[in-house]
N, C-alpha and C positions, 0 to 999 in steps of 0.2 A: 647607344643612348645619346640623346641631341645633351649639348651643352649648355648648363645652366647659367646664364646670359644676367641672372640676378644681381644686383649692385651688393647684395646682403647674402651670405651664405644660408642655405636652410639649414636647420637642426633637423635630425631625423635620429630618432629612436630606431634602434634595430635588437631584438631580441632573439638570445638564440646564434650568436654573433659570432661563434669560435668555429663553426665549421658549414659546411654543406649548404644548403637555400640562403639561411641567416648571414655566413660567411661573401657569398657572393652578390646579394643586396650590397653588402657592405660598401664592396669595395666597386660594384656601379654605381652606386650613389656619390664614392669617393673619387669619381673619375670626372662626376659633371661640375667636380665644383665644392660638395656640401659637405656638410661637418656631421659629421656621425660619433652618434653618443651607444657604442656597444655594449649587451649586458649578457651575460654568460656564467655559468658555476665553470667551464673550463675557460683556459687562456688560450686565444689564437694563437697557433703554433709560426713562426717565423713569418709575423703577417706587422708592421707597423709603417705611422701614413701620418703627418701632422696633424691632419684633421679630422684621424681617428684618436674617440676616448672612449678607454674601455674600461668596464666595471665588475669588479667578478662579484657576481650575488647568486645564491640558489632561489629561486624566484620562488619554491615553494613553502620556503621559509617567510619569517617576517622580513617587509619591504623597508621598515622605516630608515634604517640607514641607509639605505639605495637611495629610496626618494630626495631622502636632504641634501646627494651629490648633485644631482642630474641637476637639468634648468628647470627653472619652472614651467615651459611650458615649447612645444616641438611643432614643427611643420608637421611632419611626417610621421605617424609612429606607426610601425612594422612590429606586429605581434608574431615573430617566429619560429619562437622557442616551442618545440613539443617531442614527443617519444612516443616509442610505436608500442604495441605488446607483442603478443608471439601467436599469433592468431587463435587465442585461443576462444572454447565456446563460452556460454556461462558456467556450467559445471564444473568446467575446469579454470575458472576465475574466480580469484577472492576477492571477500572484498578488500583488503589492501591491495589486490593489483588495480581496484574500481579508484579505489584512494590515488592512488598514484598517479593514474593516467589522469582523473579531474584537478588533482592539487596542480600539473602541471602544463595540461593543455586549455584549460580553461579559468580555473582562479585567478591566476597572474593576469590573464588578458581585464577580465574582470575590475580587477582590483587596480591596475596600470589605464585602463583606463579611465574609472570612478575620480581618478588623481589628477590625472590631465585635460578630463574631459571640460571641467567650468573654465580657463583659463583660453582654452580652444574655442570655447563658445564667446567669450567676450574677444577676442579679437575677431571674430567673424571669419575664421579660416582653418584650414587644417586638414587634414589625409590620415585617416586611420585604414590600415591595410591588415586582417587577421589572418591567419594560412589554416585554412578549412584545409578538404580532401576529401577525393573520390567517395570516402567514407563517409561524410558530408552528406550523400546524397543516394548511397545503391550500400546496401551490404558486399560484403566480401572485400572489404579493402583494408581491412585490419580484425580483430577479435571484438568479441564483446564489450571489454571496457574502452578503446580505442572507436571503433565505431560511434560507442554512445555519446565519450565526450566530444566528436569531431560531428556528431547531428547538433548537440547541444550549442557548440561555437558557433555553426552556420546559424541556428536560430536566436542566437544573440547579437551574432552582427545584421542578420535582417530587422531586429526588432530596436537596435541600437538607428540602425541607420533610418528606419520610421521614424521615430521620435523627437530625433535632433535634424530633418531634412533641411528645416526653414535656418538655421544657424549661418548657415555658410560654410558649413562644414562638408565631404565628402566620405562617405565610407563602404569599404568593397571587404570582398573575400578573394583568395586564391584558393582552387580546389586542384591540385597537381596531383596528377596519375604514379607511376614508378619514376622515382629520380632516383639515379646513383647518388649518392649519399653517404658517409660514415653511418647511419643506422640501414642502411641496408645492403651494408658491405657482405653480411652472412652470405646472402641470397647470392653473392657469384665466388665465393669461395669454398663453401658446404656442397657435396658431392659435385665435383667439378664444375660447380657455375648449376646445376640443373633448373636450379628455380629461379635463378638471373635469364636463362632460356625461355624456359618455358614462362614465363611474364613478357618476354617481350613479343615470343611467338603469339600470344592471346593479346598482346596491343597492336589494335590495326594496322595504325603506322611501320611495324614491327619493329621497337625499338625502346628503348629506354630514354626518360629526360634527361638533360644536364640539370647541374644548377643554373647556371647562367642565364640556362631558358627559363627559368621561373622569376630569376631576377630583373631581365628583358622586359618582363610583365610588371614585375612591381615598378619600374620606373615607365611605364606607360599611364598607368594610373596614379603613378603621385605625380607627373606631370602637370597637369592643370588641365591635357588638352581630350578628356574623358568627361568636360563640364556639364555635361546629361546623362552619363552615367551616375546611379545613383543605388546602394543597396547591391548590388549586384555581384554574384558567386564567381566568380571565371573560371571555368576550367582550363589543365591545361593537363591533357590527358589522354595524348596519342590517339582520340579516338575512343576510350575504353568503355565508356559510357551511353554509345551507341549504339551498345549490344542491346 
């Protein structure tokens, strides 16, 4: 990641901050320079950095004492936080698994942005980055509730990113294929790895992502230097999409 060469440190929101994609944002955006404001129900595990500040909140609870910590308002804000289900169909989804999966992959983005969004618009700048996926855009990359609220995200950062275009504002998606991850640790530990296998056997590339590769990508487009990219999903997904 180039160095950030700023006279003034960025604030950058990172949600989702205690492990996997969220964790590794983190600490690339902590490499160029910038001050990272983390928010997580868990605590990074043996991870601390000056100009990391971290905040444990369940996102799907009330915000309001979150909000009164943080600043009032971020360069960067990185929507990370979310959770998978277990692929199931609808018949075998309730609706508290429907609850769960929207209180926590979509609400929060929602709601975190409704907050910072006027404050972003009167300075005339800012980077809002949401973490879509594959599921985003093809079935079969999570279950019923998972799928639905990962179409629903993609179509609020499209309609988000319409709305505010003339601001000066910029806003993307990431859409990441298999990344090793703390939630998708089952997958290469459950009958000897067979579905950590067989995923990467069925990704082109044959392989699984890092983190890092996904965070590589967020600091590309919180960059500045993506200045006509606009609205836009990115995959990054071995290929899987191609099918």
């Amino acid at each position: 990641m180039t160095q950030n060469r700023q006279d003034t440190p960025r604030k950058i929101l990172v949600t989702g901050c205690a492990s996997g994609i969220g964790l590794a944002q983190a600490k690339c955006f902590l490499e160029s320079g910038d001050q990272v404001y983390g928010v997580d129900k868990q605590t990074p595990q043996a991870f601390s950095h000056p100009n990391f500040f971290f905040f444990k909140a369940d996102l799907t609870g009330d915000l309001t004492d979150l909000l009164a910590q943080l600043p009032q308002t971020f360069d960067v804000i990185c929507h990370t936080a979310g959770i998978l289900d277990d692929y199931k169909p609808l018949l075998e989804t309730s609706d508290e698994d429907f609850r769960q999966l929207w209180a926590t992959n979509l609400t929060p983005v929602i709601k975190l942005t409704r907050h910072f969004l006027p404050q972003m618009i009167t300075q005339k700048s800012g980077i809002i980055i949401t973490m879509c996926s594959i599921a985003s855009f093809v079935a079969g990359g999570g279950g019923a509730a998972y799928t639905t609220s990962k179409h629903a995200l993609a179509g609020f950062t499209k309609q988000l990113a319409l709305d505010y275009a003339r601001t000066g504002l910029q806003i993307f998606g990431i859409a990441p294929g298999a990344v090793q991850t703390g939630m998708t640790r089952q997958d290469f530990e459950v009958d000897n790895g067979q579905m950590a296998d067989w995923v990467a056997s069925e990704t082109p590339i044959g392989r699984w992502a890092q983190p890092s590769e996904v965070a590589d990508l967020t600091a590309f487009l919180a960059s500045g230097k993506a200045s006509y990219m606009h609205g836009e999903i990115v995959k990054i997904d071995g290929g899987w999409t191609l099918k």
